[in-house]
N, C-alpha and C positions, 0 to 999 in steps of 0.2 A: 279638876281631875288631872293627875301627872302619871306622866308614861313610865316604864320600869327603871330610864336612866334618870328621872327627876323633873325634867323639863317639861313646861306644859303644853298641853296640844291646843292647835289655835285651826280654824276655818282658812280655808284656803281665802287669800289676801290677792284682791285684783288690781291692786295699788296702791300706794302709800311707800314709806319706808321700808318695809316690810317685806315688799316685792322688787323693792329696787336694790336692797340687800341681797334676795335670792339671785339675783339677777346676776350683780358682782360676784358672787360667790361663786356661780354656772360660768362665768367669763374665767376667771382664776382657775377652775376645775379643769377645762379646757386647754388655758396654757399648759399648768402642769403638766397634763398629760403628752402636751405636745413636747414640753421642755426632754420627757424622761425618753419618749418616741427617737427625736430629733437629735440628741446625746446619743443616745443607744448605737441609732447607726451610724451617725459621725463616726465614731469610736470604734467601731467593727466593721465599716465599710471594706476593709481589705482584708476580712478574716473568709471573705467566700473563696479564695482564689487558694488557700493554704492546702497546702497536702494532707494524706495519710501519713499518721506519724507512730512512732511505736507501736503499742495494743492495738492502733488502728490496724494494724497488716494481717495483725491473727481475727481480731476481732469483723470484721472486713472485708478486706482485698480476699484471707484465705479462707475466710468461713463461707462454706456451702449449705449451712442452713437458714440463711439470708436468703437465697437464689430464688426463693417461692416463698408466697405467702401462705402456704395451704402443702401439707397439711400442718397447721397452728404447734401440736406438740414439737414439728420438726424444729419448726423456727426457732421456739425458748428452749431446746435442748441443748445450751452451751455445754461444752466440756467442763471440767472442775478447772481446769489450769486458765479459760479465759478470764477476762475482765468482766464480762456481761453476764457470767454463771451467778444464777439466781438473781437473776434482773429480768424476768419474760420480758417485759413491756419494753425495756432501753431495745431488746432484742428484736420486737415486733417494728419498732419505730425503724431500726435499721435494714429492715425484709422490707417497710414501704419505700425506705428513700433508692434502695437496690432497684424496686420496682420501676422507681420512679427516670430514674438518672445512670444505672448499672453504678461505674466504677470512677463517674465524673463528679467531681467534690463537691460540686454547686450547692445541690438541695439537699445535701450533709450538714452543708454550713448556714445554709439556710434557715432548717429546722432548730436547729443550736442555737442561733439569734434569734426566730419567732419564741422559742422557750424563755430565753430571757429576757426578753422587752414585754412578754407577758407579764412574767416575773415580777419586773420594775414597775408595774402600772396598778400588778395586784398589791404590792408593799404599797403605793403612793395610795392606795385606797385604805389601806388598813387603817396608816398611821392618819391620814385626815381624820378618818370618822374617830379613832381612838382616840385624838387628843381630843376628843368633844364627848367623851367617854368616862365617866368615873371618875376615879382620882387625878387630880389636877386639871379636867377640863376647864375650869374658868380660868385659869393661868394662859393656857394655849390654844382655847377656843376660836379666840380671832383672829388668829394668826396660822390657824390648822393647815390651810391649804399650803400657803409659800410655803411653811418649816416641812410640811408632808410633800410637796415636791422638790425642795431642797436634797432631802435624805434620799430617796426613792431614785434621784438624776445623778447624785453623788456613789450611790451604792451599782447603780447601772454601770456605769462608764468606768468602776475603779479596776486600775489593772491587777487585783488582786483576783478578779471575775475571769481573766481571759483563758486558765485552764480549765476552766470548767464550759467556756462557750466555743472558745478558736479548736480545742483539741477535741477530735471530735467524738469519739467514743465517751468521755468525762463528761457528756450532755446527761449523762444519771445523774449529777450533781444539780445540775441548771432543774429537769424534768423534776426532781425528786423539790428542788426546790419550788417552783411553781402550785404541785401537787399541797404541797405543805401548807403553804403559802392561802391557796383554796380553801384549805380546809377552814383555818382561821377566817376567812373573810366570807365564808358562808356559816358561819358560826354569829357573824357579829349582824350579816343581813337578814338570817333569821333569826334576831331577837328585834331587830329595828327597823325593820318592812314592815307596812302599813297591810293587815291584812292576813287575817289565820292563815289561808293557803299559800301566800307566799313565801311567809315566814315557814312554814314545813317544808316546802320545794327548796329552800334556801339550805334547810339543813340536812337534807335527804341527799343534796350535794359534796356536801360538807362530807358527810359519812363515806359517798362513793367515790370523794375525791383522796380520803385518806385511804381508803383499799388501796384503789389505784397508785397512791405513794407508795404502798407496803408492796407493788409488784413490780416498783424501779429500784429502793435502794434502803438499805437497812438503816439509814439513819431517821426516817420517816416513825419509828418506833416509839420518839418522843412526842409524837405532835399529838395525841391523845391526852398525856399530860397536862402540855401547853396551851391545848385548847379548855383544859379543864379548870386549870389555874387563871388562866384570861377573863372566861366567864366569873369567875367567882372577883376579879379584881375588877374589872370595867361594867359588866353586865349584869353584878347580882350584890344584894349583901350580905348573904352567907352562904355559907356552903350548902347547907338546907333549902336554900332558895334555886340554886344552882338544879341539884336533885329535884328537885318537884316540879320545876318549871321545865327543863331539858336535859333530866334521867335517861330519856330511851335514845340521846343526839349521844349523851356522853359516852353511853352502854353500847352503840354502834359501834361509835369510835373504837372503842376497845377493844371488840369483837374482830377488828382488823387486824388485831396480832396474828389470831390464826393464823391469816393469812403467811405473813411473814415466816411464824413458825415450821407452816408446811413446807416452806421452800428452803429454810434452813435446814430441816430435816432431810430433803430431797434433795439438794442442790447444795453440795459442802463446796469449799471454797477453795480445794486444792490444797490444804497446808499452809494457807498464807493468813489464816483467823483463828482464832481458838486458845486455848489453855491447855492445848497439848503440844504447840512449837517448841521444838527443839531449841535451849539457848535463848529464849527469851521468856521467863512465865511474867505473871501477872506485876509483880514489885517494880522489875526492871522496865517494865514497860511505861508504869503507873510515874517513876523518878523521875524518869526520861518525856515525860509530857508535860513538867512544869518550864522546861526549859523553849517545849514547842508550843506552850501559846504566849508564849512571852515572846515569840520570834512571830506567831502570828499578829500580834498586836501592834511589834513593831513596823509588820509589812501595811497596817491596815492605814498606818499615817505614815511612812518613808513604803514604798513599795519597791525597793531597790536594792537587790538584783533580784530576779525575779530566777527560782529553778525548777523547773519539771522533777528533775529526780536526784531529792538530796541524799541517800544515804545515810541516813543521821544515825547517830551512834547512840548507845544506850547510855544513860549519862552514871557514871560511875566514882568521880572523884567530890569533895566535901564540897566546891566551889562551883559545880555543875547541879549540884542537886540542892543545898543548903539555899542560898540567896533567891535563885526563880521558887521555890516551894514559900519560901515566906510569901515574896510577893504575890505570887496568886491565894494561898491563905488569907492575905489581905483584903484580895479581890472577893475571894469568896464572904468573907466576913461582913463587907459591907454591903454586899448583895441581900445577906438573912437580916441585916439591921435595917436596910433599906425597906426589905419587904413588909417587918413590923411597923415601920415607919411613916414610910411612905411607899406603898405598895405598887405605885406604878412604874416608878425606878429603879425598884427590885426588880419588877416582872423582864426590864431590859437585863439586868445580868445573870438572870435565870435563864432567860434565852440564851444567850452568848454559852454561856455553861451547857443547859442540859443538851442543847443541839451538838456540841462539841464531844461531849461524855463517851458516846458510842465508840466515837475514834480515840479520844484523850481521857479514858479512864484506866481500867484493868483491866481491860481483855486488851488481848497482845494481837498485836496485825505487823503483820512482817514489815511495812513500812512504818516508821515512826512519825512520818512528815510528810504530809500532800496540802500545797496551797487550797486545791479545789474544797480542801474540807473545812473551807472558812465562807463559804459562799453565803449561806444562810447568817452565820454569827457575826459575819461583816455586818447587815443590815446594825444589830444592835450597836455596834463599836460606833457607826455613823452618823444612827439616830440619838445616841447621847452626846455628839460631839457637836452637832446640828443645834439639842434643846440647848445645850453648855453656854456653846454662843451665842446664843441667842440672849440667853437668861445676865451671860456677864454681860453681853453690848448693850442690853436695856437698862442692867443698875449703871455702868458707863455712863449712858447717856440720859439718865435722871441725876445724876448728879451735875451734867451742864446746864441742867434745869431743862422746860418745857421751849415755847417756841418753832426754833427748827429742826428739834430732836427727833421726833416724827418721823419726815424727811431726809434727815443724814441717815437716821439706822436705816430705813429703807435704802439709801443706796448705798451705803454700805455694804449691808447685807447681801444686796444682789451682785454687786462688787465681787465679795468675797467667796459666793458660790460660783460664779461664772470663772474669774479668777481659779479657783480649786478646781473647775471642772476643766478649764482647758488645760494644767498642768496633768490630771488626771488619765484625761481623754486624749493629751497627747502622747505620755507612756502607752496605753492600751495601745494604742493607733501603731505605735513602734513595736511592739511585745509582738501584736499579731505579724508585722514583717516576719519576726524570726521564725515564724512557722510555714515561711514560704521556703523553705529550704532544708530538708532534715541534715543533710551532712554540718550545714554550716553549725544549725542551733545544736547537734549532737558535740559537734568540736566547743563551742561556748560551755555546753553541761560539764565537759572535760578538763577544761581550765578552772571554774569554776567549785567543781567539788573533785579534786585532783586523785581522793580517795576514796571511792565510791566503785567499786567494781564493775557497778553494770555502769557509769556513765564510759568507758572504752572498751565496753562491750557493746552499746547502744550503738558509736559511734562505727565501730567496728561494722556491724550488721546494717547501717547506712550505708558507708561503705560498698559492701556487694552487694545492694540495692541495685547501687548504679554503676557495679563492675568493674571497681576497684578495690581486686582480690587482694592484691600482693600490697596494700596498704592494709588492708585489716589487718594481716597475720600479726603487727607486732601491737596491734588494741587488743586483740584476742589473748595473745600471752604477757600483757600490763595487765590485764584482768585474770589472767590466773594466779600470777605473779599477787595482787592484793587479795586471794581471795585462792587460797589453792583448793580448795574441798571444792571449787566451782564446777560442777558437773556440765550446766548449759552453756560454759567458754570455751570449756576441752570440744562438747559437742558442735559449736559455733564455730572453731579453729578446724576441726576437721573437717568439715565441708566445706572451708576455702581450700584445703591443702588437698582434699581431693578435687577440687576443680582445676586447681593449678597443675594438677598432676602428677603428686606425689602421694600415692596409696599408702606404702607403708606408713609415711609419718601419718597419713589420716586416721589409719583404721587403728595406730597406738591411740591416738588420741579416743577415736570412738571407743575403747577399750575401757580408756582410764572412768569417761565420762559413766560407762557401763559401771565400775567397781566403785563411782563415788555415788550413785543411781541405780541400785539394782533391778527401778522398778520407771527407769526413762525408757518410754517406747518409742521415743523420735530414736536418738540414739543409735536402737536396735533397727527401726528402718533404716537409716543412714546407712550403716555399716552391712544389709541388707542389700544396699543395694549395691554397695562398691565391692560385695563381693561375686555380685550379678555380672558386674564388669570387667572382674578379671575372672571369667569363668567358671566361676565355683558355684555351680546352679546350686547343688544340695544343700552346701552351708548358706549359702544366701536364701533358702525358705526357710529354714529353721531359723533363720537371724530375723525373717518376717515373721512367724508363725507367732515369737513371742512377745513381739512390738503388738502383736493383734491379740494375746491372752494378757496384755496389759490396757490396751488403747483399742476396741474392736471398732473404733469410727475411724482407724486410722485408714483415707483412700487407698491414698498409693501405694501403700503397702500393700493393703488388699489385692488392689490392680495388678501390682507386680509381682505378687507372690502366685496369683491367678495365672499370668502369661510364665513363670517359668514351670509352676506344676502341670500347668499342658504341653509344656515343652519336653519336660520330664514323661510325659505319657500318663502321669496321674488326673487323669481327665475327673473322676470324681470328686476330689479336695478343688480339682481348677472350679468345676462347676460351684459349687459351693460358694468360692471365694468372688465366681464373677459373677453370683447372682444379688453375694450381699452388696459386691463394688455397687452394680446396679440400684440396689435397694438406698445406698449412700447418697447416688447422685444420677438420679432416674435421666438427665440430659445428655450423660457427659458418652459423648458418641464411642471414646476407645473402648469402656467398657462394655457399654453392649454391643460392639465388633466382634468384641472376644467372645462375648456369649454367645453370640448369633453364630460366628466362626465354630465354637465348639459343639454347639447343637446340631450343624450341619454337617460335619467334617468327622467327628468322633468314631475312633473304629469299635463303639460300645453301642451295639443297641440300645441299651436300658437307656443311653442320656442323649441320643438325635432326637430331635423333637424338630420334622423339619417347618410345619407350619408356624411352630411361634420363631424358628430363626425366620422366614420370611417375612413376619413381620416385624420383627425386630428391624431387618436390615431394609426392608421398604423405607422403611420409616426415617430412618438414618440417611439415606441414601436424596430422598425426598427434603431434608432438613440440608443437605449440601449441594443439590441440584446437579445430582448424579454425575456430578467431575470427579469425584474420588477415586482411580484406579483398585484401589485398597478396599473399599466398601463397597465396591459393583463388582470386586472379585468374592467378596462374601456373599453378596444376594445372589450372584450365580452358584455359588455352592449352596445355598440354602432353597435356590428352587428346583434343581439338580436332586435336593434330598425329597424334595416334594413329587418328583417325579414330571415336574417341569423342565423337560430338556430342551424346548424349541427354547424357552425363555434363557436356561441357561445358558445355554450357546450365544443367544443374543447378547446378555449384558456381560458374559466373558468375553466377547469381542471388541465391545465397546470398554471395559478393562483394559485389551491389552491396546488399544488407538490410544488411549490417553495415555498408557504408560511409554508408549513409543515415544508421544508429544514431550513428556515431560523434561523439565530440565532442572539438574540434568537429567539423562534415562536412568531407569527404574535396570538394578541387577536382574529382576526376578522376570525376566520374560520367558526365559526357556519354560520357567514352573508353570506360568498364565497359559502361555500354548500347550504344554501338556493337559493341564487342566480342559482347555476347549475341546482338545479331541478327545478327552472322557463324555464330553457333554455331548459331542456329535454324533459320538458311538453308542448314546443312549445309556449312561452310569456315573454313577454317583461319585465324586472324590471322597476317599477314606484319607481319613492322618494319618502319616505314619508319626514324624514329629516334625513339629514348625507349629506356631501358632503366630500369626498377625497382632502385630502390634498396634 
């Protein structure tokens, strides 16, 4: 009787050759894993200590739907402009580490490494069992474990992995790989688990591990395919066989596009995906990719220089598109010959391909070039160059004859992996320094791709990171200067040159940024708010009002267009504005000051509501341990509207002690003791206009 892959089934063997073989084999299985363990974090040992780096700041440091884990739609409701829009799950994962750590990198980077030493342990498993799989198993059967932890240690540690592990937002790439990665290896455990119910628990995973791909990252799209095409090349020998034996794993699979589709549909990408971009359709995009896997391939064996954000250009002349277009025609060609051929060496550049397709076909994506989008297709680049060697060092060394052939390729071999892997492991180890520092590595992007608009823009906005204003202004205008239609530089330049202190040249700029963006709602806050500052309350709500009918999750806008329309006396729009502030970011204390402030104070019956301002400002007050002069001057007006004047009078008192204390002292004392002797007189404070900031 022979199992599905061929091989005959034998009674468990309590000694003999047979056992002492398993035994070797459980020793090697072991190293391996320790080898790919043990690499992983050599080589990323100093990626826990890196910062937040670009995307990380929106995606992040400034996103407030991180802040809670509940309620769940909050969390995966990225905007269309972030990085994580239409990624729930990347988004969930970073609401836990928020939970976990708030704003301290640790268990950012943490998480980022457990994903990929995952990763590296689920590839080391795949490819052992695989080379004991279908085609060519007897070639590499004996040798499965070292060549499958060779590849799996090689592919861990290469510095072409570290944007996708050190940066920490790109952990879609890592997470989506692992997800992938599942699906496959519960694909191959239920067909070669001993045992009807584990073999279905194996692929019940399988299925829920590919959903779970489809809700990190759109490249996940292929692994239905590839798990379809694997089956039929290691696991089955027809395609009919495939069907009847695991029809309803393969029919799962599939069924996980839904998924994907619903979020495409609901979660668009901001402009930056599609075959509706302006200036780049499908051709230009299509020309321009033979030239970027040909630079990925070069990175996958020289990984030197390594860039976060190339700007690559659409390839346009006979010598950018001609010569890379053969050579991948090439590639492709012997991929479909392979596959008639020899179908397990096809299935390696089938992977390399179709994993890549998403990003490097015809649909156009604003970036032409992201290292991180070699993560997965690295595996096949390494495990061919892994079998290669192997296969030329054994014709090698059958031609010195027998003897201590054996022996030298074995040291060799480990020679030359260890060898690879510290040359490997020591770039990586170097790569992640440069993310200890954004100014430095932003200045390195800027030497590096001299023409690239956002890298002196990137650098620019590190920069005033760290408050060095009057050094961005002239990144900011190199990046308009390469890229004049730049709406986010003009807007970028404006908000250093208003903090430096010059209005006018700012709010030109906000202007231009407005007519190159009709429809940028930062922009419109910005220039909202610098006209808050020199006075102009009216223009600056209407400069809010349309940042908020473009952008309604915009806070501070909210916030601020809130506090000047109560200022204005439109106490009705203010209410509105401070309930949705609230609704934005149910913690954040100025806003519900305002509310509570408004609900109390309001010379509008219809909108005092003094019991929910008392608890509003309890509450606030209670979360600061009633030191606030400012929020114990609100719960005394809010219990004052409650008809609590003993109380009021109380904590207005204990308002104006602290504001005495402070340092330095508070201007508004005369208002606070006005305010008391309302409360001791038994009446309420009305607004006339002022509202607490």
């Amino acid at each position: 009787m022979r199992s599905a892959q061929g091989t005959p089934h034998r009674r468990p063997d309590s000694g003999g050759p047979l056992s002492g073989q398993r035994s070797t084999e459980r020793t090697l299985v072991l190293l391996g894993i320790l080898l790919v363990l043990a690499g992983g974090i050599l080589a990323y040992s100093n990626s826990l200590s890196g910062g937040f780096f670009f995307d990380d700041h929106v995606s992040i440091v400034e996103n407030q739907n991180i802040r809670d884990l509940w309620p769940l739609a909050r969390v995966v409701n990225a905007p269309p402009d972030q990085p994580i829009a239409g990624r729930p799950l990347v988004a969930v994962t970073l609401a836990f580490n928020y939970a976990i750590s708030g704003l301290d990198v640790w268990s950012y980077h943490l998480f980022n490494l457990a994903a990929h030493l995952l990763a590296g342990l689920l590839l080391f498993e795949i490819l052992r069992r695989t080379l004991s799989l279908g085609p060519g198993r007897h070639r590499f059967s004996r040798r499965a474990v070292p060549l499958s932890a060779a590849a799996a240690f090689l592919w861990t540690i290469h510095p072409l992995q570290t944007e996708s592990v050190t940066y920490i937002v790109q952990r879609a790439e890592a997470m989506v790989g692992f997800f992938y990665l599942l699906t496959i290896y519960g694909l191959i455990r239920g067909t070669t688990a001993a045992g009807a119910r584990p073999r279905r628990a194996w692929l019940v995973a399988g299925v829920i591990s590919c959903a779970l791909g489809m809700l990190t990252k759109e490249v996940m799209i292929t692994a239905p395919i590839i798990a379809f095409l694997y089956d039929r090349i290691f696991l089955s020998s027809s395609f009919r066989e495939v069907v009847r034996k695991r029809g309803w794993f393969h029919a799962g699979l599939a069924a996980t596009w839904s998924i994907l589709l619903v979020i495409i549909a609901s979660a668009p990408r901001g402009g930056t995906t599609g075959f509706d971009m302006a200036g780049l359709g499908p051709m230009e995009y299509a020309r321009s990719q033979f030239g970027v896997i040909l630079h990925y391939l070069r990175l996958s064996f020289w990984p030197h220089p390594l860039v976060l954000d190339y700007g690559w250009k659409v390839a346009r002349s006979a010598s950018e598109i001609a010569l890379p277009a053969a050579a991948i025609l090439v590639l492709l060609l012997a991929t479909l010959q392979a596959l008639r051929r020899r179908p397990a060496l096809g299935f390696i550049g089938v992977w390399f391909f179709a994993i890549l397709a998403p990003t490097s076909s015809i649909i156009p994506i604003q970036d032409l070039c992201f290292e991180h989008r070699m993560y997965l297709p690295l595996a096949a680049v390494i495990t061919l160059a892994v079998l290669g060697a192997y296969a030329a060092g054994g014709a090698v060394l059958r031609r010195l004859g027998r003897g201590s052939s054996r022996s030298l390729g074995w040291g060799l071999g480990i020679c030359l992996v260890l060898g690879s892997g510290a040359l490997l492991g020591a770039h990586t180890h170097a790569r992640n320094r440069d993310y200890h520092d954004e100014v430095s590595f932003c200045r390195r992007e800027a030497i590096l791709r001299p023409d690239n608009w956002r890298t002196h823009r990137n650098l620019g906005m590190a920069l005033v990171r760290v408050g060095r204003l009057a050094e961005s202004i002239p990144l900011f205008e190199k990046s308009i200067a390469l890229r004049p239609n730049n709406a986010i530089a003009h807007c970028n330049l404006g908000n250093s040159l208003a903090l430096l202190g010059r209005p006018e040249d700012a709010m030109s700029h906000y202007k231009e940024a407005i007519r190159l963006k009709p429809a940028y709602a930062e922009a419109y806050a910005n220039q909202g708010r610098l006209l808050a500052e020199q006075g102009q309350r009216v223009e600056a709500v209407e400069s809010y009002e349309r940042a908020l009918q473009i952008r309604p999750d915009l806070f501070d806008a909210r916030l601020f267009a809130a506090h000047l329309l109560a200022s204005l006396g439109r106490d009705e729009a203010a209410l509105r504005h401070y309930r949705s502030a609230v609704s934005l970011r149910p913690a954040h204390i100025g806003a519900r000051n305002g509310l509570a402030w408004l609900l109390a104070t309001s010379p509008i019956d219809a909108i005092r509501d003094g019991r929910q301002a008392v608890a509003l400002a309890e509450a606030f007050c209670a979360e600061t341990g009633f030191q606030d002069p400012s929020l114990l001057d609100t719960l005394a007006a809010a219990c004052a509207e409650s008809g609590r004047f003993e109380d009021a009078a109380r904590w207005q008192g204990e308002a104006i002690r602290r504001a005495r204390s402070a340092d330095p002292p508070r201007g508004d004392l005369d208002d606070l003791a006005a305010r008391l002797a309302l409360y001791q007189g038994g009446r309420p404070f009305r607004r006339g206009t002022g509202s607490p900031s």
